[in-house]
C-alpha positions as CSV (number, residue, x, y, z in Angstrom):
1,X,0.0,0.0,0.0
2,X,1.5,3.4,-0.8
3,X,0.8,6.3,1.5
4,X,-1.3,9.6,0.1
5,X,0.3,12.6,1.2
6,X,-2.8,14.9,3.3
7,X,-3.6,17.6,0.6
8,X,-3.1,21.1,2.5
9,X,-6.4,23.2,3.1
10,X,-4.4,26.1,1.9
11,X,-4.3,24.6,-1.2
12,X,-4.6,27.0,-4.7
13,X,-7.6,27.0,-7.4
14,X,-6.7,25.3,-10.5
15,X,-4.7,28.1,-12.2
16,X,-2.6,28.8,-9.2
17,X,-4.6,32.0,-8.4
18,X,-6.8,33.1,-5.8
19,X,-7.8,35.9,-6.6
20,X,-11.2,36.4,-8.5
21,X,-10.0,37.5,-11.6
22,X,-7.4,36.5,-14.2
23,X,-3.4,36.8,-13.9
24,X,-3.4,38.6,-16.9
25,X,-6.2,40.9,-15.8
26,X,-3.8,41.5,-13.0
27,X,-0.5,42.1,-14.7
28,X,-2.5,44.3,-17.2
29,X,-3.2,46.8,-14.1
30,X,0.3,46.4,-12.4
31,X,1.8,46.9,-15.8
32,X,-0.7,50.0,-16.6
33,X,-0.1,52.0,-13.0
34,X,4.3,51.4,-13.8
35,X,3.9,52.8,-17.3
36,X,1.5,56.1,-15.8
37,X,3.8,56.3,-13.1
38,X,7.1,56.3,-15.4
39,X,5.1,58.8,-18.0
40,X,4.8,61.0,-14.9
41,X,8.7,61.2,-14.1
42,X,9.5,61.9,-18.2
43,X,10.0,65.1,-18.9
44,X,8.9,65.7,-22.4
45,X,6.1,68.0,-23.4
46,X,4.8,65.6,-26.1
47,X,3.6,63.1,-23.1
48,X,2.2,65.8,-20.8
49,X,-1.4,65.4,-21.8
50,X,-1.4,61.5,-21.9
51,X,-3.3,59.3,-20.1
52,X,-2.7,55.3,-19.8
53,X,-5.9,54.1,-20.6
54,X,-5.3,50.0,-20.6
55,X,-3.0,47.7,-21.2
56,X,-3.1,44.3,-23.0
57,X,-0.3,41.6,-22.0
58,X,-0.4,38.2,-23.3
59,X,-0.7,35.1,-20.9
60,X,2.9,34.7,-21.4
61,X,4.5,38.1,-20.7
62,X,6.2,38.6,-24.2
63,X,4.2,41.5,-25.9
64,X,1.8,43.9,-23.7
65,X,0.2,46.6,-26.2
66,X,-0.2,49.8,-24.3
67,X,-3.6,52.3,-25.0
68,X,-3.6,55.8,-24.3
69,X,-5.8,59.0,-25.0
70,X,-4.3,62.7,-25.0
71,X,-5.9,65.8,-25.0
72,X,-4.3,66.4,-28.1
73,X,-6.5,63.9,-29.7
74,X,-5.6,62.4,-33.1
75,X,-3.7,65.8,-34.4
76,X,-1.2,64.9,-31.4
77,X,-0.8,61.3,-31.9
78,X,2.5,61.0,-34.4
79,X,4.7,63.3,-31.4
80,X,2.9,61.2,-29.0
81,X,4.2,57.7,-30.6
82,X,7.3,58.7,-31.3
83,X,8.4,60.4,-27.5
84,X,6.8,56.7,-26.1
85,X,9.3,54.9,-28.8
86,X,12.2,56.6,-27.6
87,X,11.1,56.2,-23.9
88,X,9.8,52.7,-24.2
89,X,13.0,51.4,-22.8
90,X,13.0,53.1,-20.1
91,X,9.4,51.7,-19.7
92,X,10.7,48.3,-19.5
93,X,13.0,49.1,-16.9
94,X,10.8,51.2,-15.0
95,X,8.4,47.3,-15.1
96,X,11.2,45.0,-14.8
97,X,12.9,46.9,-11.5
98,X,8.9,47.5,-9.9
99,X,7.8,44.3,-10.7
100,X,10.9,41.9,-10.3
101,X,9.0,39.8,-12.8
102,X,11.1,37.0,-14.8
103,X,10.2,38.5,-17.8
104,X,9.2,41.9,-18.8
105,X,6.9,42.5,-22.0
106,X,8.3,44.4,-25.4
107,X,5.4,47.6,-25.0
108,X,3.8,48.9,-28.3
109,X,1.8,51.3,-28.1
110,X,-1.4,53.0,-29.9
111,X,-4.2,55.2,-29.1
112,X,-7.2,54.5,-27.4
113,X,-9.9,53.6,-30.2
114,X,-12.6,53.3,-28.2
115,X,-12.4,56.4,-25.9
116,X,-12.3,58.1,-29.4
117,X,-15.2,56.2,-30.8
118,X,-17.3,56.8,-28.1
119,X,-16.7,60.5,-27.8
120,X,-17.2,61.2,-31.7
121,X,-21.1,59.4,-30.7
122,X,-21.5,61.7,-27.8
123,X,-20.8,65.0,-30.2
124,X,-22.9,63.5,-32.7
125,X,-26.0,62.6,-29.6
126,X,-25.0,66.8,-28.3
127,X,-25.8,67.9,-32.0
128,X,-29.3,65.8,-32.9
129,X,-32.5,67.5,-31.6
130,X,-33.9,65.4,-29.5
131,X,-36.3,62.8,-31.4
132,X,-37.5,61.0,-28.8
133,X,-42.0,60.2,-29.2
134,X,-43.6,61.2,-26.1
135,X,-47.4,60.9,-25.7
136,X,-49.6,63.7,-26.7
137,X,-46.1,65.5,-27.7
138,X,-44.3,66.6,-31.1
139,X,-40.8,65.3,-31.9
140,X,-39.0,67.8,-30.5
141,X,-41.3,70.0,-28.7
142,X,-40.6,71.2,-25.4
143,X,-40.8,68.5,-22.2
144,X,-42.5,70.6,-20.1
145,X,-39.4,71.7,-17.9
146,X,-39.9,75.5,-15.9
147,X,-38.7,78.4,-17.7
148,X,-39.2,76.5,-21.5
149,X,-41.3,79.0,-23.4
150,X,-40.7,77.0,-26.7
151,X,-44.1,74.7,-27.8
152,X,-45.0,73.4,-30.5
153,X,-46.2,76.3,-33.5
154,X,-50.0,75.8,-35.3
155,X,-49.5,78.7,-36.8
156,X,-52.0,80.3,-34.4
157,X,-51.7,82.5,-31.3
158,X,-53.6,83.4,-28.1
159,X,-53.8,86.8,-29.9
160,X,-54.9,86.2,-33.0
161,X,-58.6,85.0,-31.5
162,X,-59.9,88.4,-30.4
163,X,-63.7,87.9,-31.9
């Protein structure tokens, strides 16, 4: 008969985590707060209006692609790639003394498409009337709020009835 060792109660998930959410999910944030962090202690004027939005590593740790958004939007983004090439090193050293990690990820970076995306449909909902059908209302007409003088024209007026 061969003796079982007693499995520990400590014992990890299948994965080796326990947290409740993925490694990469973790890395991703570690990675994203090192990069902000290092952007913060570069001095270069191209980067001062950059934000790290996200940051996409593989399981393995080889690649991580970096997202930002700048207040420069997409007039500012050719300055804005090329300062994070030349600093992107620096990066990576920034992530491999911070996170004494085995291996730390080549960065790329590009902008943020889907900060942009949605903020081209938020200027596009600021400049459409509001076409929403309300009961017993025209599309458009006023909602009823204080201080709205503007209704909905019949092409009559209270004035215009003095029989």
């Amino acid at each position: 008969m061969s003796k079982q060792r007693p499995r520990s109660r400590g014992r990890q998930p299948k994965g080796g985590s326990s947290h409740g959410y993925p490694r990469t999910a973790r890395l991703s944030e570690v990675l994203r707060e090192v990069i902000a962090d290092e952007l913060t202690r570069i001095d270069d004027e191209r980067l001062d209006l950059v934000t790290i939005t996200s940051v996409d590593v593989d399981p393995e740790m080889n690649r991580a692609i970096v997202y930002y958004d700048s207040m420069k939007g997409e007039e500012g983004d050719a300055g804005i790639q090329e300062a994070l090439g030349e600093y992107r090193a620096r990066m990576q050293a920034s992530i491999n003394r911070q996170m004494h990690a085995r291996k730390t990820p080549i960065l790329s970076f590009r902008p943020d498409e889907v900060i942009r995306a949605a903020e081209r449909i938020e200027e596009l909902l600021r400049r459409q009337p509001d076409t929403s059908p309300l009961p017993g209302h025209a599309a458009g007409a006023s909602h009823g709020e204080p201080g709205d003088d503007s209704r909905a024209d019949d092409g009559a007026s209270d004035d215009d009835n003095d029989d």
